[in-house]
C-alpha positions as CSV (number, residue, x, y, z in Angstrom):
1,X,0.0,0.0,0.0
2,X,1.7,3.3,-1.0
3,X,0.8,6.6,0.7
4,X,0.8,9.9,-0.3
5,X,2.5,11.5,2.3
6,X,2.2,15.2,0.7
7,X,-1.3,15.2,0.2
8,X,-2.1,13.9,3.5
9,X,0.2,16.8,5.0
10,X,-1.4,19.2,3.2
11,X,-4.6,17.9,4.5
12,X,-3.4,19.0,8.0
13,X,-2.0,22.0,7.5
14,X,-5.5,23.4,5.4
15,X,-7.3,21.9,9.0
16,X,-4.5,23.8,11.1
17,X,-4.9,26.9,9.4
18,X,-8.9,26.3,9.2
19,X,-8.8,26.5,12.9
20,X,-6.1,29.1,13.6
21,X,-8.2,31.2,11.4
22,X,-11.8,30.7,13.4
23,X,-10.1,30.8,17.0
24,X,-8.4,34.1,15.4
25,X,-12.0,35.5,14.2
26,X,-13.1,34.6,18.1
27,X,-10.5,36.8,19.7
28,X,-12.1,39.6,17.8
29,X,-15.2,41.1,19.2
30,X,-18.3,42.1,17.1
31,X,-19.1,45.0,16.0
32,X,-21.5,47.3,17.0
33,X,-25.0,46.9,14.5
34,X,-25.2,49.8,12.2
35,X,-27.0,52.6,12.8
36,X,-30.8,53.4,11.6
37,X,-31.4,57.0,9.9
38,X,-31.8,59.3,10.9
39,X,-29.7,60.0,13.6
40,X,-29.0,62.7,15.6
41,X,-26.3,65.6,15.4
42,X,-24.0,66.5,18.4
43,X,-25.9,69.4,19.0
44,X,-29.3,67.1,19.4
45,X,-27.2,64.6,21.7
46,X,-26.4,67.3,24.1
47,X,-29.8,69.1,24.0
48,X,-31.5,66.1,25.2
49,X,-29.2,64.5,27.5
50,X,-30.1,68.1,29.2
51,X,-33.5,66.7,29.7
52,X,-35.1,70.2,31.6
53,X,-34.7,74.2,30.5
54,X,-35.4,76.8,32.6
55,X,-37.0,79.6,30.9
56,X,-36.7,83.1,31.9
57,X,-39.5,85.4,30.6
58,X,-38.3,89.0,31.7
59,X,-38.9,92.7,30.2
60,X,-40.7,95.6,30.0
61,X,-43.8,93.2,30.6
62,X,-42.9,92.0,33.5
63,X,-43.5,95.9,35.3
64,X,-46.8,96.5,33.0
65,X,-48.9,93.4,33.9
66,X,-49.3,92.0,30.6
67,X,-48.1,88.9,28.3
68,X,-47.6,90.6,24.7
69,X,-46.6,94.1,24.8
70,X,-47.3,96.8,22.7
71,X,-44.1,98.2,21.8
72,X,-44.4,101.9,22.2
73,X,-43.8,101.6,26.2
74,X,-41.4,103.9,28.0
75,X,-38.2,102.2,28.4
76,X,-38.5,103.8,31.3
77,X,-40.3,101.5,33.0
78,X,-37.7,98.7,32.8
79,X,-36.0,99.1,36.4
80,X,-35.9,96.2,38.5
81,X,-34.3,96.7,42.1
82,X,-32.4,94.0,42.6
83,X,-31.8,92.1,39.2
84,X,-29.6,89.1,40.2
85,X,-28.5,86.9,37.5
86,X,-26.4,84.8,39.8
87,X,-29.7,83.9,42.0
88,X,-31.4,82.4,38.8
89,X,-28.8,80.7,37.5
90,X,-28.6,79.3,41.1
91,X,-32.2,78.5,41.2
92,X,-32.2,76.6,38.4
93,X,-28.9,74.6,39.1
94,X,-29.7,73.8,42.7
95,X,-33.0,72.4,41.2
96,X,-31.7,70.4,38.7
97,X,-32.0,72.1,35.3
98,X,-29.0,72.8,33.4
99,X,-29.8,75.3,31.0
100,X,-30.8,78.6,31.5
101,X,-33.2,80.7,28.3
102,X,-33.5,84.1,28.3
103,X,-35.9,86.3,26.3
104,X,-33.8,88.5,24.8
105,X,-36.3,90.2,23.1
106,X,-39.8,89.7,23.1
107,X,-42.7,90.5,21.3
108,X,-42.7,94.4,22.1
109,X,-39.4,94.9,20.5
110,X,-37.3,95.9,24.2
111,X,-33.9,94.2,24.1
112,X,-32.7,93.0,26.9
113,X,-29.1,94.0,25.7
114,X,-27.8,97.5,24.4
115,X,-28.1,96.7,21.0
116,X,-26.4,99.2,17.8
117,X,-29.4,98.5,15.8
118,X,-32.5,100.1,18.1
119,X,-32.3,102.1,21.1
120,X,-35.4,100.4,22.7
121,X,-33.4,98.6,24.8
122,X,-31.8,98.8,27.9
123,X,-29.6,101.4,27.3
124,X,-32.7,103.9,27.1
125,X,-33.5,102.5,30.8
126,X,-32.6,104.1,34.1
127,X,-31.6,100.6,35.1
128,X,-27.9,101.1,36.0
129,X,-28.2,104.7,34.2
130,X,-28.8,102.6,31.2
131,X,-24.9,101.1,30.8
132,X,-26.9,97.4,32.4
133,X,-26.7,94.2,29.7
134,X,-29.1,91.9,31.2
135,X,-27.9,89.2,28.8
136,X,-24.3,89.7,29.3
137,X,-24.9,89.2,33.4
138,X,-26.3,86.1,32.6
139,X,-24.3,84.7,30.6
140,X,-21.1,85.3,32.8
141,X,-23.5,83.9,35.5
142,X,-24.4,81.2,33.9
143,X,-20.8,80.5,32.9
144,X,-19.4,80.3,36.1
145,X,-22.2,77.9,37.6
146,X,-21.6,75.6,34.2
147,X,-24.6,76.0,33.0
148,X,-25.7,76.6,29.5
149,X,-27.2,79.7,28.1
150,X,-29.9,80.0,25.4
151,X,-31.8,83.0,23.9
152,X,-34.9,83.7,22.6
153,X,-35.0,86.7,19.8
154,X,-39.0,87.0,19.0
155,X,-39.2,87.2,15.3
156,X,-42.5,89.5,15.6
157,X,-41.2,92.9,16.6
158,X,-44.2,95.3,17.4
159,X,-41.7,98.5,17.7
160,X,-39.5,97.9,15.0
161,X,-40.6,100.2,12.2
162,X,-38.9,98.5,9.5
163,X,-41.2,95.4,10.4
164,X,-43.2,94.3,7.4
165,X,-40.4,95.5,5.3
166,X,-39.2,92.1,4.3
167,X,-35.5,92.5,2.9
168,X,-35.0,95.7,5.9
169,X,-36.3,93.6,8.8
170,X,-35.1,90.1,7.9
171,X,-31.3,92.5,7.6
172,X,-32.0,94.1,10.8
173,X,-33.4,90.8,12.4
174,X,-29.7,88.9,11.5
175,X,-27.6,92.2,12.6
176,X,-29.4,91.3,16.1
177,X,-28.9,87.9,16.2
178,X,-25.0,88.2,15.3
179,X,-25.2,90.6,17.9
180,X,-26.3,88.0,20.2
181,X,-24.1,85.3,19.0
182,X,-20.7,87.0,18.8
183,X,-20.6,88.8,22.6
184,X,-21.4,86.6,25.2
185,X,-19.4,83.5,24.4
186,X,-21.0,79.6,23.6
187,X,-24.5,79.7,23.2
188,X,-26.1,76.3,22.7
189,X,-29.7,77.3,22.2
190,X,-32.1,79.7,20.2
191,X,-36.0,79.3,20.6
192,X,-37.5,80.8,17.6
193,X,-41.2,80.7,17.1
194,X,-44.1,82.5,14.1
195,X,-46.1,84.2,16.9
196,X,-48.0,87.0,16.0
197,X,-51.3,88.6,16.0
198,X,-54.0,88.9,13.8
199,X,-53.9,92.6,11.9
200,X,-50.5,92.5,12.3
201,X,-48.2,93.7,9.1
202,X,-47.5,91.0,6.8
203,X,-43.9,89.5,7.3
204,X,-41.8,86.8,5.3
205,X,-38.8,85.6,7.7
206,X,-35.7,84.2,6.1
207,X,-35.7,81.2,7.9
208,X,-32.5,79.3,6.1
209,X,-31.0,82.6,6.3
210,X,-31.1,82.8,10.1
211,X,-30.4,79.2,10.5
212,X,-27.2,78.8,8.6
213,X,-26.1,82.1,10.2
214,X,-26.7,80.7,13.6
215,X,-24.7,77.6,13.2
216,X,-22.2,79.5,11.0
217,X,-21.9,81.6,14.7
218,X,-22.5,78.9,17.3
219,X,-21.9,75.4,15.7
220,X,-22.7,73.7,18.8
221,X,-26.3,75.5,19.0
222,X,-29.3,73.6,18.8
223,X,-32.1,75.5,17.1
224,X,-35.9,75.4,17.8
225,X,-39.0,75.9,16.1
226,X,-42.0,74.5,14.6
227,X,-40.4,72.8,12.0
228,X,-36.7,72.3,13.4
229,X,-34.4,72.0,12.1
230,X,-32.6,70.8,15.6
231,X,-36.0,70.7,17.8
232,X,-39.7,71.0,17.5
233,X,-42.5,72.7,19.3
234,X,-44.7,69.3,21.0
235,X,-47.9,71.3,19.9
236,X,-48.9,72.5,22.9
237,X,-48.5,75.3,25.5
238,X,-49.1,72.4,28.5
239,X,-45.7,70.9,29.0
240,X,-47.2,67.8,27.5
241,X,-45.9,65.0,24.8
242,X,-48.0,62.3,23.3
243,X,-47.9,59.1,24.5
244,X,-46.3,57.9,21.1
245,X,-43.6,60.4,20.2
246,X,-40.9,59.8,17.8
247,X,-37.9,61.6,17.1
248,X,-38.3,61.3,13.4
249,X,-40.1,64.3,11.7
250,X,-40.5,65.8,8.0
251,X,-39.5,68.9,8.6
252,X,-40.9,69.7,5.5
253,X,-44.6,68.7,6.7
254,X,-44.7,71.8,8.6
255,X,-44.6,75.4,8.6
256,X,-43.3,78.1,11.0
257,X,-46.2,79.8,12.5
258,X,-48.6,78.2,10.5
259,X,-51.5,75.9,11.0
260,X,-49.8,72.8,11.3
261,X,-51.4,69.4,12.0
262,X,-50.6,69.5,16.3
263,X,-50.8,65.1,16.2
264,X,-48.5,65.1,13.9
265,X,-46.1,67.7,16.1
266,X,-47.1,66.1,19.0
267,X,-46.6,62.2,17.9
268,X,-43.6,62.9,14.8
269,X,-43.3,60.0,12.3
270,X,-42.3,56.6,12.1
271,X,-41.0,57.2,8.5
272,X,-39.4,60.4,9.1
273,X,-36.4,61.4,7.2
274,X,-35.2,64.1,9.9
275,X,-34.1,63.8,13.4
276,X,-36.2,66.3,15.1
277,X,-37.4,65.6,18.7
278,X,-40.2,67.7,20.7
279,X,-39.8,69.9,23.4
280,X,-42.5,70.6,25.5
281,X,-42.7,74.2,27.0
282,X,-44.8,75.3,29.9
283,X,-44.9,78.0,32.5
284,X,-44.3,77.6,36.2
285,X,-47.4,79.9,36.6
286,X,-50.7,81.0,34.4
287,X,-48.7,83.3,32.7
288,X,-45.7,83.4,30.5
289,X,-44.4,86.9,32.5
290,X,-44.7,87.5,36.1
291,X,-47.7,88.7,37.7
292,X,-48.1,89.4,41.3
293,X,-51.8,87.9,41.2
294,X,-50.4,84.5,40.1
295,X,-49.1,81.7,41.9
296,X,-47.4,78.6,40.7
297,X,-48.4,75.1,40.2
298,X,-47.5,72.4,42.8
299,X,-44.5,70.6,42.5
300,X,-46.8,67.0,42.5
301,X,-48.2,69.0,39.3
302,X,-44.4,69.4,37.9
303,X,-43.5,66.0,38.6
304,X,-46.6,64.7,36.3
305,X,-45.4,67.2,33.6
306,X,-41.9,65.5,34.2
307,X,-43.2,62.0,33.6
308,X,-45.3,63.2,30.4
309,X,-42.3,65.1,28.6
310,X,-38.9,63.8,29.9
311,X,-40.7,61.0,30.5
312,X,-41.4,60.7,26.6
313,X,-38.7,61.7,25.0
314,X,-39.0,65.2,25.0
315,X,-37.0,68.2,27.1
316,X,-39.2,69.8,29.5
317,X,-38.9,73.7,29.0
318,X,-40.0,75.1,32.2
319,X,-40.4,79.3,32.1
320,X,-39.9,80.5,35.4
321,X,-40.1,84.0,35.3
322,X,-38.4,87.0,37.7
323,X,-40.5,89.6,39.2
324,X,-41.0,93.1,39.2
325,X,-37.7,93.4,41.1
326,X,-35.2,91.0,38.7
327,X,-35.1,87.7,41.2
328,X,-37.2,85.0,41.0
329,X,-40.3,84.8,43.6
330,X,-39.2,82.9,47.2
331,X,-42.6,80.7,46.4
332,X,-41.4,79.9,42.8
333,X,-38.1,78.5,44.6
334,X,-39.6,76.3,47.0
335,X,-42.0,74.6,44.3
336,X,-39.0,74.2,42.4
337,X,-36.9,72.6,45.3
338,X,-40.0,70.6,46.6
339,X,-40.1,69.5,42.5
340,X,-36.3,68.7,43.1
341,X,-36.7,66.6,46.1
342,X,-39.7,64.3,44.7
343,X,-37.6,63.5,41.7
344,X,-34.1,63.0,43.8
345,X,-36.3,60.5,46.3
346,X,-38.2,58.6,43.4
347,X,-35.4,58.4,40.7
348,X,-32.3,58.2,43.2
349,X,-32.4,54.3,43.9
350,X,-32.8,51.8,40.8
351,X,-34.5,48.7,42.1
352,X,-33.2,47.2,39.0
353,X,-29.5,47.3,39.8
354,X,-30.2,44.6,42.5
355,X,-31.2,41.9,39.9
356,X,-29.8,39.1,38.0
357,X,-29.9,39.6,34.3
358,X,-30.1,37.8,31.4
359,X,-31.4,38.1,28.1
360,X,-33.3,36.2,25.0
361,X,-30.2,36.6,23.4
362,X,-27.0,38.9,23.3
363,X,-25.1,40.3,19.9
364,X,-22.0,38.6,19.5
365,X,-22.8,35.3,21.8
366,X,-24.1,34.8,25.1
367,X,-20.8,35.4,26.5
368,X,-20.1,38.7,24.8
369,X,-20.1,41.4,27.7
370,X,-19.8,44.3,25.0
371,X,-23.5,43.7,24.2
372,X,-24.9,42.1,27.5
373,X,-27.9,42.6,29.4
374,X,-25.7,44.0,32.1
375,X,-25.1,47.0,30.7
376,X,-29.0,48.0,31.0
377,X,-28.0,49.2,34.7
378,X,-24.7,51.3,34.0
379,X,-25.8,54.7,33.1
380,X,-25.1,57.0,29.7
381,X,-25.9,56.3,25.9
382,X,-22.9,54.3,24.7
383,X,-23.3,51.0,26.8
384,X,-26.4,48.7,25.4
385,X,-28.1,45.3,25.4
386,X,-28.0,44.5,21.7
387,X,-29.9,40.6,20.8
388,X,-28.2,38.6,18.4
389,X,-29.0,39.3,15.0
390,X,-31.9,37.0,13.1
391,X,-34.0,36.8,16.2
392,X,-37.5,37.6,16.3
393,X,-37.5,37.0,20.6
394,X,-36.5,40.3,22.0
395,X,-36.5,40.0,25.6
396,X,-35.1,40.7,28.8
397,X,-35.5,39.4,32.5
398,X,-34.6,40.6,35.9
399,X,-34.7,38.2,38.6
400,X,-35.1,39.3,42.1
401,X,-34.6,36.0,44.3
402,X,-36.9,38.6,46.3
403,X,-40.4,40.3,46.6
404,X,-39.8,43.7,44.8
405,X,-42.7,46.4,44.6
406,X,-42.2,48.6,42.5
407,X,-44.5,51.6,39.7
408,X,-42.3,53.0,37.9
409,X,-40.6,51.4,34.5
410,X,-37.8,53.7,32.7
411,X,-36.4,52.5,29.6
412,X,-33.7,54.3,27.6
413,X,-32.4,53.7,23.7
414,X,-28.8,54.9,22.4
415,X,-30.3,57.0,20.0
416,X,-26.9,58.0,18.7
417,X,-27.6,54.0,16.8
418,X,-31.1,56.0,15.8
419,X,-34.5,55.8,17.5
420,X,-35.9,51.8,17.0
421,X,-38.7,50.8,19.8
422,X,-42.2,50.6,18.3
423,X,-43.8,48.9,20.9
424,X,-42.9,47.0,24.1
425,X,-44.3,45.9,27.4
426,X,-43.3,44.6,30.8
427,X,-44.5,41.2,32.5
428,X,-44.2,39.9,35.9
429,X,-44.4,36.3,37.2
430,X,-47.9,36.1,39.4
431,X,-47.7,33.7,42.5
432,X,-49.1,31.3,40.2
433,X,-46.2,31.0,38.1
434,X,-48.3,32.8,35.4
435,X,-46.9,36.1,32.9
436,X,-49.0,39.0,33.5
437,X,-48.8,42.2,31.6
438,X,-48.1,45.0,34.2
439,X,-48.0,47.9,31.3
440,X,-47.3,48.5,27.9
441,X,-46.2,51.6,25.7
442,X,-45.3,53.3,22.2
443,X,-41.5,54.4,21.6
444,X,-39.1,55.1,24.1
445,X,-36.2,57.0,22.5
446,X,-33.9,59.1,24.8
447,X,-36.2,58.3,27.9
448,X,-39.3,57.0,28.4
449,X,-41.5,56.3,31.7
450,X,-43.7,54.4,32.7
451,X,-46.3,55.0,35.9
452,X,-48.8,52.5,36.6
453,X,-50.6,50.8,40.0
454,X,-48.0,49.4,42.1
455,X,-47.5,46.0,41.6
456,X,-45.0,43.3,43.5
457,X,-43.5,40.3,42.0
458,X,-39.3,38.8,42.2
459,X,-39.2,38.2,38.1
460,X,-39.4,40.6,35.5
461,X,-39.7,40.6,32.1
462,X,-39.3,43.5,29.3
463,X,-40.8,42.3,26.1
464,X,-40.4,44.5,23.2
465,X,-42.6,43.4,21.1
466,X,-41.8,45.4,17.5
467,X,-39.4,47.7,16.5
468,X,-37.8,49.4,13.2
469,X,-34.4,47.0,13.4
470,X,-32.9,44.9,15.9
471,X,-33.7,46.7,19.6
472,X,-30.8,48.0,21.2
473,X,-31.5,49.3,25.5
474,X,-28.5,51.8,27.1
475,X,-30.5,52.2,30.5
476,X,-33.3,50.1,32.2
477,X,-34.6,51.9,35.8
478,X,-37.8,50.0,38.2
479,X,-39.1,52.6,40.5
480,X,-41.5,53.0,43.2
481,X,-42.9,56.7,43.6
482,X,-45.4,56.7,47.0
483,X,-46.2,60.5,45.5
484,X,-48.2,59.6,42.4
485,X,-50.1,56.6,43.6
486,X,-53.5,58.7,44.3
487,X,-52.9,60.6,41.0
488,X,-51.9,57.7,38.8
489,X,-50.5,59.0,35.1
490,X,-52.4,56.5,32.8
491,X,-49.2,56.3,29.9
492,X,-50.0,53.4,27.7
493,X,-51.8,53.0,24.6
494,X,-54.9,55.1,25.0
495,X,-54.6,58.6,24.0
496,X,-53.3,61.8,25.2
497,X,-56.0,63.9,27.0
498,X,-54.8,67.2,27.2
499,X,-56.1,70.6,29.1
500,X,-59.5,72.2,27.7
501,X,-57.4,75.5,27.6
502,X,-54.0,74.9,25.8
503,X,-53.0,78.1,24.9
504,X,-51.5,77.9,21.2
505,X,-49.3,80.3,19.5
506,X,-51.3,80.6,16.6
507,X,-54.4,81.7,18.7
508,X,-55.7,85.6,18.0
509,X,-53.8,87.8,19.6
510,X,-57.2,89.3,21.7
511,X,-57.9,85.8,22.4
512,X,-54.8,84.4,23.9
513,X,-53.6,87.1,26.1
514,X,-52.4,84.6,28.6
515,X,-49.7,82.9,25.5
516,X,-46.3,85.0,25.0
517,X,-44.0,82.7,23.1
């Protein structure tokens, strides 16, 4: 019998090198899945990892009692006492928020900075014999506290006399803004809006115009509006998102200031082509300005506007405005603080972090901790579960080995990978041994939650039952909030019912005198 040695030894070496190669492939980990479009821009990433705004509605209003000024008031009047920057940059830091807007200018034209282009403004104040720059003390305020500072620069100016005069008031507009955007340092916000009045002058804005010049001048800016491009208006005047609210938008679906379809604002769309998410904007009182009549809401009443905007992927813009003397109102601060303390006592413990995890499956193999269920308890946007590709079983389980009770659910996607969750819901194991659905929702995005009857149980399970691609989840929180129990916030599939009187900013102007933005 005769052998042929070289064949056989090539035999080997092809096995050899078969297996060097695979064990070589294993020492490599997997990938990260590719991202769904849209996605978001730094810019976006930063706006809503802020998650809350404080607003800061302040001008010649403020000493007239009313929310849209005329325009032809004496700058006279503007004189606050005490103005103190500092103290509402340290109101809003000690209650959690982390950026601070100002109003600039509002509707009646007064700047809120000595501006080359109008002397309406401070400057024709006796407020620090008229050499005062509200913005500027803000912004070095809010500088040394590390927050950041947006502006708001009203489009509609009712003292301008060049409004109406579209190529002269869109030039004198941009001279403002530039003015706003090359003195005081990084600005990472500018709220822009199409209020206006009925009767009022006929005005075409340059829109593109003023966007590309404000991330020509402040890259890092995030831009708001009806229509984007960086955020969108939620539809509504009540701090309030739809229970179903997707980043994705057309931004070409609506129109600045005009009568836009509010569900579609409110909800966004599946099929969206831009990366647009809501902001919801509210007022800590009735009003938009201060009024010594008004008083604020409850912070119980905050905390259900926190659930329904934060708490649905949207940045709650609270307006908290100064008074009459430039601070903000001692019973302002203590709703705020109370508002401060419910969320630090519900939010500061994660049940979840005490349970054993595993998963349906994991990307990569169970035994890949780049992609484990694990990394549902760390906190930030760039550690995630991912399943194994192919599977149709998207599912994750926390197990207890004790009684939990619990009412809160918070999930969180990496929406840097794009926004995927359709829909999803949470089970827990009865003492029968049986699943039963504790709650189920719509989206989840940056941040969702979840409030529902309190329920106890030692296994979990987080189904999500259809998404756009393979689910990916950075955060997973279990919560139990003793505050909302008696006012339970119904948030799954049934609809949004909002407040008889939303104000909205395409409302008459003698109908609406209560709206300012």
């Amino acid at each position: 019998m005769t052998l042929n040695i070289p064949n056989k030894l090539n035999l080997n070496i092809i096995i050899i090198l078969l297996f060097i190669s695979r064990t070589s492939q294993s020492l490599h980990p997997k990938p990260p899945p590719i991202p769904i479009l849209p996605i978001p821009k730094s810019r976006q990433i930063s706006w809503q990892i802020a998650e809350m705004a404080l607003f800061l509605h302040f001008g010649t209003n403020t000493f007239t009692n009313t929310e849209w000024g005329t325009g032809h008031v004496d700058p006279s009047i503007f004189n606050p006492s005490s103005l103190n920057a500092t103290q509402w940059v340290k109101v809003a830091k000690d209650s959690g928020f982390k950026r601070v807007i100002l109003t600039a200018k509002h509707h009646d034209g007064f700047c809120l900075w000595p501006s080359q282009y109008t002397d309406y403004s401070v400057k024709s104040s006796p407020w620090k014999s008229g050499s005062g720059d509200v913005v500027a003390e803000l912004a070095k305020a809010a500088r040394n506290a590390g927050l950041e500072l947006g502006l708001y620069l009203s489009p509609w100016d009712r003292h301008e006399s060049c409004y109406g005069e579209t190529l002269e008031y869109n030039e004198y507009y941009m001279g403002q803004m530039t003015e706003l955007l090359t003195r005081y340092g990084e600005i990472k916000y500018i709220f822009l809006d199409g209020a206006k009045g009925d009767g009022e002058k006929d005005m075409k804005y340059f829109f593109d115009d003023w966007f590309n010049l404000i991330h020509q001048l402040q890259p890092g800016a995030a831009i708001f509006s009806d229509a984007g491009p960086d955020t969108r208006w939620v539809g509504d005047e009540a701090g309030v998102a739809g229970t179903t609210c997707w980043s994705l938008f057309n931004c070409s679906a609506v129109k600045i200031g005009g009568d836009n379809d509010l569900r579609y604002s409110r909800e966004g769309d599946p099929f969206g082509h831009d990366w647009v998410p809501a902001e919801c904007d509210v007022s800590i009182r009735p009003g938009w300005f201060w009024h010594t009549s008004e008083k604020p809401k409850s912070a119980l009443t905050l905390l259900d506007l926190y659930y329904k905007s934060v708490g649905r992927n949207c940045l709650l813009l609270l307006n908290v405005p100064p008074n009459s003397s430039g601070l903000i109102s001692d019973e302002d601060i203590q709703v705020l603080k109370e508002f401060s303390e419910l969320r630090d006592s519900i939010f500061s413990h994660n049940i979840a972090k005490s349970a054993l995890l595993s998963a349906s499956s994991t990307r990569g193999g169970p035994n890949n901790s780049q992609f484990g269920p694990q990394n549902v308890i760390e906190e930030g946007l760039y550690t995630y579960w991912a399943p194994d590709q192919g599977q149709s079983d998207w599912e994750l389980y926390l197990d207890f080995r004790q009684v939990i009770t619990f009412n809160v659910l918070e999930l969180q996607e990496p929406i840097q990978m794009g926004q995927r969750i359709i829909e999803f819901h949470l089970d827990i194991l009865d003492e029968n041994g049986k699943w039963q659905q504790v709650v189920s929702g719509t989206t989840v995005g940056y941040r969702r939650l979840l409030v529902f009857p309190t329920v106890k149980s030692h296994l979990l399970r987080l189904v999500i039952d259809k998404s756009r691609v393979c689910p990916l989840i950075s955060h997973l929180g279990i919560y139990m909030d003793s505050y909302s129990v008696s006012r339970h916030v119904s948030d799954t599939h049934t609809k949004s019912k909002f407040i008889n009187s939303l104000v909205f900013r395409r409302t008459a102007y003698n109908r609406s005198q209560s709206a300012s933005i």
